[in-house]
N, C-alpha and C positions, 0 to 999 in steps of 0.2 A: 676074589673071594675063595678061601678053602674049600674042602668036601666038609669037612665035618660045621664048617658054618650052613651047605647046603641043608645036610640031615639033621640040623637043627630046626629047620625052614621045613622042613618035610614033617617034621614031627608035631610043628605047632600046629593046636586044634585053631578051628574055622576062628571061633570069636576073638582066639587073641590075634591073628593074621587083622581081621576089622580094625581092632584094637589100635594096634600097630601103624595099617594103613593110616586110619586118622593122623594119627599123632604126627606123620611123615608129611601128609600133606597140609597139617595144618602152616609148616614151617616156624619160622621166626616171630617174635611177635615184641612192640617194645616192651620193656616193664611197666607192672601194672600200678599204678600210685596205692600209697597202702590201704589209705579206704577203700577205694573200689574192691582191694581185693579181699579184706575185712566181708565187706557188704556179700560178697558173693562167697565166702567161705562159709559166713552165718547161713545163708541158704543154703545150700548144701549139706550143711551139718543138719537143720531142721529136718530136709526134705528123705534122708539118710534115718533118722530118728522113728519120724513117722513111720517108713518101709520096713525096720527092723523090730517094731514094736513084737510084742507075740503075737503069732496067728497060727493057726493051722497050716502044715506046711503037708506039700503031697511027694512023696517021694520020689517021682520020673521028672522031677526038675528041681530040686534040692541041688544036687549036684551043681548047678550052673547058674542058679540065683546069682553068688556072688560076683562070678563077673559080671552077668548082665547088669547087676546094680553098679558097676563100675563104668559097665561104658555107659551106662544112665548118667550118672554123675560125669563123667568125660565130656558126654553131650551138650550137658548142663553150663557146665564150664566154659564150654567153647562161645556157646551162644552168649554166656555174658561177657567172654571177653571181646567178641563181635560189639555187641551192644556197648563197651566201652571204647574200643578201639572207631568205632563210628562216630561214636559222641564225642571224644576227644579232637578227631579230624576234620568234624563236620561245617566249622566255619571253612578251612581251608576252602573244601569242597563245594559249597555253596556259593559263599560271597564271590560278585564279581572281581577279576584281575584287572589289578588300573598300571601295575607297574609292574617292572622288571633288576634286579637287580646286578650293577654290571661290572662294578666294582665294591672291593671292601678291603680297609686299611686298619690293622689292632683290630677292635672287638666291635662288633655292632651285633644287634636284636631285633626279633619282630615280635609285639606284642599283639596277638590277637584276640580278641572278647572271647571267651569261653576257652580258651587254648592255654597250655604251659609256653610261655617265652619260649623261643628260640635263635641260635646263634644264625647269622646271616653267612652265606657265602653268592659270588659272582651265582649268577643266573636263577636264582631264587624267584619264584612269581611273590607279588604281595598283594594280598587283598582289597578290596575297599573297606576302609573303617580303621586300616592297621595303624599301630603305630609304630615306624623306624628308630629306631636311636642308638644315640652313640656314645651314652654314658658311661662304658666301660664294665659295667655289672662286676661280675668275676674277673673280667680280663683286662687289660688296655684301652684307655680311648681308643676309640677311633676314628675314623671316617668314610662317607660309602655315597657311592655313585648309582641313579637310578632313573629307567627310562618310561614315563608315563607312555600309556597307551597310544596317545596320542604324538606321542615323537616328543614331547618336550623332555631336556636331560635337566636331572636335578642332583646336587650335590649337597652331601650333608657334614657339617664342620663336627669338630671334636665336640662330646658332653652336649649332643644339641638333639633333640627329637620334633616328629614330625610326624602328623596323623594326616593319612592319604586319604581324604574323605573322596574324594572321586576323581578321574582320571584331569579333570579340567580345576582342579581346589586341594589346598592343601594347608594345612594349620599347624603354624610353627608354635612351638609350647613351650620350646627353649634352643638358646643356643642361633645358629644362623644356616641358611638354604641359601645356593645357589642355585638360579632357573638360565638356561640357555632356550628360551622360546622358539627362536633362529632358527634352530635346530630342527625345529618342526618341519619348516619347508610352507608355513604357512598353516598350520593342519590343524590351529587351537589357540590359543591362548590361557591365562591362566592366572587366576587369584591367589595370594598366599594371606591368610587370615592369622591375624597376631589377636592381643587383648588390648590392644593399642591402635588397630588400623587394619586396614585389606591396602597391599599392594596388586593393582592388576597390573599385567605389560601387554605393550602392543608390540610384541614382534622383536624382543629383545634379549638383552644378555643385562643379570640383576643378581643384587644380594639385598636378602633382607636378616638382619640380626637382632636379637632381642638384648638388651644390656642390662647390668646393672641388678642390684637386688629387685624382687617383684617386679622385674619386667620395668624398670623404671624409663626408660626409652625404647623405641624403635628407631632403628637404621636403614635406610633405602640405599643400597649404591649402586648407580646404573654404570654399564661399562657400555651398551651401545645400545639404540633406542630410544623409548619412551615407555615411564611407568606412573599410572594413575595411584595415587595414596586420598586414598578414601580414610576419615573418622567423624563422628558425630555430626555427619551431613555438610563435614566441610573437603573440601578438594584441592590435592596441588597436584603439577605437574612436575615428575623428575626428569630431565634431560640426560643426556647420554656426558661424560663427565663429573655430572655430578654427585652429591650427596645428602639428603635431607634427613635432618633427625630429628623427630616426633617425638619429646618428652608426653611421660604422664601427665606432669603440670606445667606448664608454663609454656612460652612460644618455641614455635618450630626454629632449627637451625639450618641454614645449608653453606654445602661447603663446595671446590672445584677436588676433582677426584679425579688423578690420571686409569687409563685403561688397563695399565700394567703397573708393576712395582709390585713392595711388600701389603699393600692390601688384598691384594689377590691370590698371596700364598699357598693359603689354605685350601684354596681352589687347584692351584694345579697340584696339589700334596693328593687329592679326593678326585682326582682324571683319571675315567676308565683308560686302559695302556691302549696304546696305536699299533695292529696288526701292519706289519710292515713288511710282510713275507708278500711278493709280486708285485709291490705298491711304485709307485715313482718319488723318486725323491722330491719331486715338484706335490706330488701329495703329501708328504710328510711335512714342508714347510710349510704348506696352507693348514694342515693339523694344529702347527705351533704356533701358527700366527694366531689363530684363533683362539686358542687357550691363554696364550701369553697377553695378549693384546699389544704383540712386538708386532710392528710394517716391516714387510721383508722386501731387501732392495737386492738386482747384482749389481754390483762393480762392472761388468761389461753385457751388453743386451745377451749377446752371447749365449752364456753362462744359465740366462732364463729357456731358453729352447734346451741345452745339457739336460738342465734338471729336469724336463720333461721324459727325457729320451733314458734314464739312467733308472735299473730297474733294482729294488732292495731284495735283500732276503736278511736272512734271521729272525729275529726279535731284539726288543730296546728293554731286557731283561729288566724292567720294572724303573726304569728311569721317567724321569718328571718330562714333560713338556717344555721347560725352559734349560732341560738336560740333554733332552734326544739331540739337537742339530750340533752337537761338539763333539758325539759319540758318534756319530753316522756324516759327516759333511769330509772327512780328512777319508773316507773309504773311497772316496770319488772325487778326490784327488784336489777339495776344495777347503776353504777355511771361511771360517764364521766370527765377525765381532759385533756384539750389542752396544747403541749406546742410542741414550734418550728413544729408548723405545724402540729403536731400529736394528732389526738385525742385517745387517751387510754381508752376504756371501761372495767372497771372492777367489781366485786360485789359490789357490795354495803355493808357499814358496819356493 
């Protein structure tokens, strides 16, 4: 800072130094939506009206009225933007945190009651009440990865939303959820409430999808497990391969559904990534096994103690689950073929 910026600072009288300091500490603040700021300019103006009306004014304070009527109005200001910067955050702050957010893919929102939408990014908290989605608004579908409180991980598909009413409930409104229960460790379970059904799981890996115009079906598909499908006091059981589809009208369908393939795409497309910097390449292939619903075999017993003992670094710069072990298996000196669901790791030639 110059001198003559000093003897600028030397010369200001006491109130605009106050003046000043405020202003400095008040910092940053977002923008104010225009009514609020309507609302509190109209006061101001009033309360500005009233003070200036005519009165008898005394001379040894003439002089300095008018700032003080400014940092009066400063004051004034501040405190309503308080009062709207509170009330604008105050779901966040309040409601309880049932999730976390751990990935996100194109464009995802959180809409919260009393709150302006907002863009999602990795590690976001989300409230209870909120609603996730993945409609695209201004941007690109998306899709986005998230971890209830309780350990369970949920995955949300493209154009699909999803109201977290509490850490153990969740109400699909559109579009399709993925639940890994499993993932808990035991620690929960968990209902997904459609207009069609409640899927519960006991301890599984599931997709529940909404189809059709108005919800004209629900889709259950278990990849391992069991999931209760509850509607109008009737009960089925889904098994782990399967698939039941719950029309509006008419009877239930079910189908044989492998653990892997193209129905599960969308799923590893919505996979938070695999930190693989100190990990064992015997952990990354249990990562992939689990996502994929590939069995992973080696070609020589061998090969399975290696991969214990062979230690990663980098990262898997945003590749899939069913991409990582063809990027990462040739670094250690091995090679990987899939077929019917198996991944075989063997040496490399």
């Amino acid at each position: 800072m110059d001198d003559r910026h000093h003897r600028t600072d030397a010369r200001e009288p006491e109130e605009e130094r106050a003046v000043r300091r405020l202003l400095e500490a008040a910092g940053r603040r977002p923008p104010v939506p225009a009514q609020d700021l309507a609302a509190i300019t109209s006061s101001l103006r009033q309360a500005w009206e009233e003070r200036a009306a005519p009165a008898p004014r005394i001379p040894a304070v003439r002089a300095r009225w008018p700032l003080l009527a400014a940092l009066a109005a400063l004051l004034a200001l501040a405190v309503g933007l308080g009062w709207w910067w509170r009330a604008s955050r105050a779901p966040l702050a309040t409601a309880s945190l049932v999730a976390r957010v751990t990935a996100v893919r194109g464009a995802a929102y959180l809409d919260v009651p009393g709150s302006e939408p907002r863009a999602l990014a990795a590690g976001d908290a989300v409230p209870e009440g909120a609603v996730v989605r993945t409609d695209g608004g201004e941007g690109t579908p998306g899709a986005t990865a998230l971890t209830l409180a309780g350990g369970i991980e949920l995955r949300l598909d493209e154009r699909s939303r999803l109201r977290l009413s509490t850490a153990a409930e969740v109400e699909l409104l559109r579009g399709a959820v993925y639940a890994d229960a499993a993932a808990a460790g035991g620690g929960g379970a968990l209902a997904v409430r459609t207009p069609l059904g409640v899927a519960r799981d006991v301890g599984t890996q599931f997709a529940v999808r909404l189809e059709g115009p108005r919800d004209r079906a629900m889709r259950v598909t278990v990849r391992e497990g069991l999931v209760m499908v509850e509607r109008d006091r009737r009960s089925w059981e889904v098994a782990a391969g399967e698939e039941l589809t719950v029309p509006r009208h008419g009877a239930t369908e079910r189908r044989a559904v492998p653990p892997h393939g193209p129905v599960w795409d969308w799923v590893l497309a919505a996979a938070p990534p695999f930190v693989i910097e100190g990990e064992s390449l015997a952990a990354l292939l249990g990562w992939v096994a689990r996502e994929t619903g590939w069995q992973v075999r080696y070609a020589e017993p061998s090969l399975a103690a290696a991969a214990e003992d062979v230690v990663l670094h980098g990262d898997l710069g945003g590749l899939r689950p069913d991409q990582a072990p063809f990027a990462v298996l040739p670094g250690a000196g091995l090679a990987g073929e899939v077929a019917d669901g198996v991944l075989v790791v063997r040496r490399a030639p």
